[in-house]
C-alpha positions in Angstrom: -10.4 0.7 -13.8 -9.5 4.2 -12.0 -5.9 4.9 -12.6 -4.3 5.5 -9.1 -0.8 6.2 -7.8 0.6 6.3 -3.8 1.2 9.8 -3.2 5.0 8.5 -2.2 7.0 7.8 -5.6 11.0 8.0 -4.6 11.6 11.8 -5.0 12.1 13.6 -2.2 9.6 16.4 -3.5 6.6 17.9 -1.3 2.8 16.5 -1.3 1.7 19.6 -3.3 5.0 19.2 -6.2 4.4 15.4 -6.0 0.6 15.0 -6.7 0.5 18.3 -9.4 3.1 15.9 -11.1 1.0 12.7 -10.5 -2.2 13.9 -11.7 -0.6 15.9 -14.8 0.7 12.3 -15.9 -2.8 11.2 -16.1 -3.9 9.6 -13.0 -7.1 10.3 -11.2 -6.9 8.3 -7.9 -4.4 8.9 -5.4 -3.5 6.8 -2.0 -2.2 8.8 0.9 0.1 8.2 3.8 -1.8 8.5 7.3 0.9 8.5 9.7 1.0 11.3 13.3 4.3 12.2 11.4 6.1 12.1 8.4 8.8 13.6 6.4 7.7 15.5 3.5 3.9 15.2 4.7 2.0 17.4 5.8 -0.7 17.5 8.5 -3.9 15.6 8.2 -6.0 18.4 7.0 -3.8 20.2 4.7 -2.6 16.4 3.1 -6.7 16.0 2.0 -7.1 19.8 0.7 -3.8 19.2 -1.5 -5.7 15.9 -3.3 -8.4 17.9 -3.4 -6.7 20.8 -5.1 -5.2 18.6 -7.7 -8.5 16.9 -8.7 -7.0 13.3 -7.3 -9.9 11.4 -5.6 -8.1 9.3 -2.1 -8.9 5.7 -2.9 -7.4 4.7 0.5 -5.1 5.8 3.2 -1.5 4.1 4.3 -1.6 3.6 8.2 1.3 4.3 9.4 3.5 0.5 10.4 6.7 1.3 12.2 6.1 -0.3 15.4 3.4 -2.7 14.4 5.5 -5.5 16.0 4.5 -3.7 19.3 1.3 -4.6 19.3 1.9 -8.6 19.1 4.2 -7.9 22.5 2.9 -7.5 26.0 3.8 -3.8 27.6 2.8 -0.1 27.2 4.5 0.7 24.0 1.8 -1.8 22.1 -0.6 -0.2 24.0 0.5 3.6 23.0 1.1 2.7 19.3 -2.4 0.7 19.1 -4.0 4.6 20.4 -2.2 6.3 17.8 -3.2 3.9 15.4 -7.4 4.1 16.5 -6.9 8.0 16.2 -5.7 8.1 12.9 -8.6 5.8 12.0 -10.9 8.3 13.5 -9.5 10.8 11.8 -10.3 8.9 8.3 -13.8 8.8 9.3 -13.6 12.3 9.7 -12.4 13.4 6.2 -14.3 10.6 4.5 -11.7 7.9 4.1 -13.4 4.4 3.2 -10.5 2.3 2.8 -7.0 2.4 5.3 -4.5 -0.4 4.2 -2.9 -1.7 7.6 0.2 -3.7 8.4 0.0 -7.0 11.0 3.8 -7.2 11.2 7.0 -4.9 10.7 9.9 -6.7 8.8 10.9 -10.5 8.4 11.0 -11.5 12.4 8.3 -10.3 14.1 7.5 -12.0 17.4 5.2 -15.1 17.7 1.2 -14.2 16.4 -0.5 -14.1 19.7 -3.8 -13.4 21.8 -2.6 -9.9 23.1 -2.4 -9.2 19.5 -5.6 -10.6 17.7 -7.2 -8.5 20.3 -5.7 -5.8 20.0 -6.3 -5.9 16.1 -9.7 -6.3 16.9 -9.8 -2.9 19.0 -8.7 -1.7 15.7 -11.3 -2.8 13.6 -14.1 -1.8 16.3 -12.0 1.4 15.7 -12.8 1.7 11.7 -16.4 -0.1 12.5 -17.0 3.1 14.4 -15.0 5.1 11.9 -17.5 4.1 9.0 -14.7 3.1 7.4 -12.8 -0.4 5.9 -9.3 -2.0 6.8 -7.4 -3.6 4.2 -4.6 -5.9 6.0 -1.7 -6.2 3.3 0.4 -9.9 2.1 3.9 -8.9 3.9 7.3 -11.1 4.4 5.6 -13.5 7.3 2.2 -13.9 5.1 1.1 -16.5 7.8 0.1 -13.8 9.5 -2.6 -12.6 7.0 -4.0 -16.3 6.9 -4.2 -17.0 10.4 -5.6 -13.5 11.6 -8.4 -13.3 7.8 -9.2 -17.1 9.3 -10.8 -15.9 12.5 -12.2 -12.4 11.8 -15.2 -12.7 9.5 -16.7 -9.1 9.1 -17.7 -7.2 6.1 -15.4 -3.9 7.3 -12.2 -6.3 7.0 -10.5 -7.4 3.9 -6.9 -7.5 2.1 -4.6 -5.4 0.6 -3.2 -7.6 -2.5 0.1 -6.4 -2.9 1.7 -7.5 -6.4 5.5 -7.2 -5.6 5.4 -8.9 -2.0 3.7 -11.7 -3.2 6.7 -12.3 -6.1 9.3 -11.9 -3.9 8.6 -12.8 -0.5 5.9 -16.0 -0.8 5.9 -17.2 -4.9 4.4 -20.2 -3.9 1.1 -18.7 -2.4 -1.4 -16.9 -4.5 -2.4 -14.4 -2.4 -5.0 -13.2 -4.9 -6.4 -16.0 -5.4 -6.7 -17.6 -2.0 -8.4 -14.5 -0.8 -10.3 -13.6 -4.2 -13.3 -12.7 -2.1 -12.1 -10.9 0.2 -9.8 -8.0 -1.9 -10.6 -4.0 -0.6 -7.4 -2.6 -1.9 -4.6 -3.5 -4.5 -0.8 -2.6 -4.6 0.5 -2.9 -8.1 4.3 -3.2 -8.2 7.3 -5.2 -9.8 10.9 -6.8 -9.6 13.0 -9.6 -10.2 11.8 -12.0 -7.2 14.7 -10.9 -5.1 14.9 -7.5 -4.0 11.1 -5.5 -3.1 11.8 -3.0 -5.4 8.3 -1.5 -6.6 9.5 -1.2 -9.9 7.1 0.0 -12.4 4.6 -3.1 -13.6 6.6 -4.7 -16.5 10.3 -3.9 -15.4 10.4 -7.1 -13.8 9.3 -11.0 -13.8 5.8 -10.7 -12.6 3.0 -12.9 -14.8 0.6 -9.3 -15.7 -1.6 -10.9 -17.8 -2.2 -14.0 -15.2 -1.9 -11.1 -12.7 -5.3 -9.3 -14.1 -7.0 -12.2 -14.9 -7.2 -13.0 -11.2 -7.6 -9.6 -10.5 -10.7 -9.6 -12.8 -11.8 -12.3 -11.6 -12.1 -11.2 -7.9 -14.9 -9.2 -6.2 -12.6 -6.0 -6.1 -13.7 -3.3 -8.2 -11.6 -0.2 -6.8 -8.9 1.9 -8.6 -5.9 -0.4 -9.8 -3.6 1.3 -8.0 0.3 1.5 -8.4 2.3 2.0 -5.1 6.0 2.2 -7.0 9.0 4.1 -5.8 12.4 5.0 -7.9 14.3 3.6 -5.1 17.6 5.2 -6.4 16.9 8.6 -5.9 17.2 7.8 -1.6 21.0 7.0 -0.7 19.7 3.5 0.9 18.5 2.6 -2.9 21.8 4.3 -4.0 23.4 1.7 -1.7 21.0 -1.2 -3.4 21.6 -0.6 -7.0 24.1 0.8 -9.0 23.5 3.0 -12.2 23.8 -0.3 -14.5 20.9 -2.3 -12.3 18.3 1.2 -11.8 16.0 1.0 -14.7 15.2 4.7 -13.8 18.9 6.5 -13.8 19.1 9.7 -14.1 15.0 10.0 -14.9 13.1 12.6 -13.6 9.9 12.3 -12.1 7.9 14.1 -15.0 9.5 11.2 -17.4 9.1 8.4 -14.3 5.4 9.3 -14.2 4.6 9.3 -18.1 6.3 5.6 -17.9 4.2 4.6 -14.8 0.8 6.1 -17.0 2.0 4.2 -19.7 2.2 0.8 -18.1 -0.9 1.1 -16.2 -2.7 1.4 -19.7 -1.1 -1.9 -20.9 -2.1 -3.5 -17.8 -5.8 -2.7 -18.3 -5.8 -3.7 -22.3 -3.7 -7.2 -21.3 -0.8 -5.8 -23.4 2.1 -6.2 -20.4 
């Protein structure tokens, strides 16, 4: 499989610095944030002739999720935020983006799955019907969410986003590869303890790899395994989080951080994690 990496890896470096220093540690793939704004991203335009410039293929786009729980709740801000989001789909159609992994809900709380909502989902995926292009709805803390909403839409353009790390830590009990094996558009590889979502790098934490890619293999995906991990500890909320005894990453830099990522994303495809 395509080794990928998420544009965003903890240090607070630009695009340009950050992907040079992604695809000089071996990667080929990269996913991109796709958001109206963002620190330390640029503009639409510029963001896709930077992957371009590094030789990093996009395997898929991040919409942006910070007031998803809008949309679930009658009023104009759901209304505004669900615009935003059908313009950034159309501009992935644009610049030739197949795959945009979307959030249902924003934090552990969000309010009660309802009508207003499904529908207004469902304008969103006309939205990337139109776009040519396929949503990937990611396992989050309330994963009833994903089950309920995957339950009643039944279209080729919609999928999951398998995200390794949430799965662990938020729902262990659930296989979220597994119970939607068929149905996989986009993979989030990440680690940690089953306590804290850290997005450690695969093997610096208690996930099952090997169990992991077997199911993985096993499923009708057949995109980049892609890594979305962040050194937490180089923001001062991870600084708050974990001390220099509990960061497996002190004091690394990102060229170091990287050559471990590329390293464990090897194992992973042999089965030696």
């Amino acid at each position: 499989p395509t080794p990928a990496m998420a544009g965003w890896v903890g240090y607070p470096l630009e695009l340009d610095d950050r992907l040079r220093l992604i695809k000089a540690a071996g990667f080929q793939s990269v996913l991109l944030w796709w958001a109206v704004e963002s620190a330390y991203e640029p503009p639409v335009p510029l963001k896709m002739e930077t992957a371009a410039k590094h030789g990093l293929a996009v395997e898929n786009a991040h919409l942006q999720f910070a007031n998803m729980n809008t949309l679930w709740e009658d009023g104009y801000e759901g209304e505004h935020y669900l615009s935003e989001l059908c313009g950034l789909v159309a501009e992935a159609g644009v610049y030739g983006v197949k795959t945009l992994v979307v959030h249902l809900t924003r934090k552990k709380d969000p309010p009660p799955f309802s009508e207003l909502g499904f529908s207004r989902f469902l304008r969103l995926c006309e939205a990337a019907d139109r776009a040519n292009a396929d949503l990937a709805f990611e396992n989050l803390r309330a994963p009833q969410y994903l089950y309920e909403f995957m339950r009643r839409v039944d279209s080729p353009r919609v999928g999951v986003c398998f995200d390794a790390g949430h799965n662990h830590v938020f729902c262990p009990e659930r296989s979220i590869l597994r119970d939607f094996s068929g149905r996989i558009k986009a993979v989030h590889l990440h680690d940690n303890f089953g306590d804290l979502d850290a997005h450690n790098i695969p093997g610096d934490g208690t996930i099952d790899w090997n169990a992991l890619r077997s199911d993985l293999i096993a499923s009708v995906y057949t995109g980049a395994w892609s890594l979305e991990i962040e050194h937490v500890g180089t923001s001062e909320f991870g600084k708050s989080l974990l001390s220099k005894e509990n960061d497996p990453y002190y004091g690394m830099d990102p060229e170091e951080y990287l050559a471990r990522a590329f390293s464990a994303h090897q194992k992973l495809i042999k089965g030696e994690l």
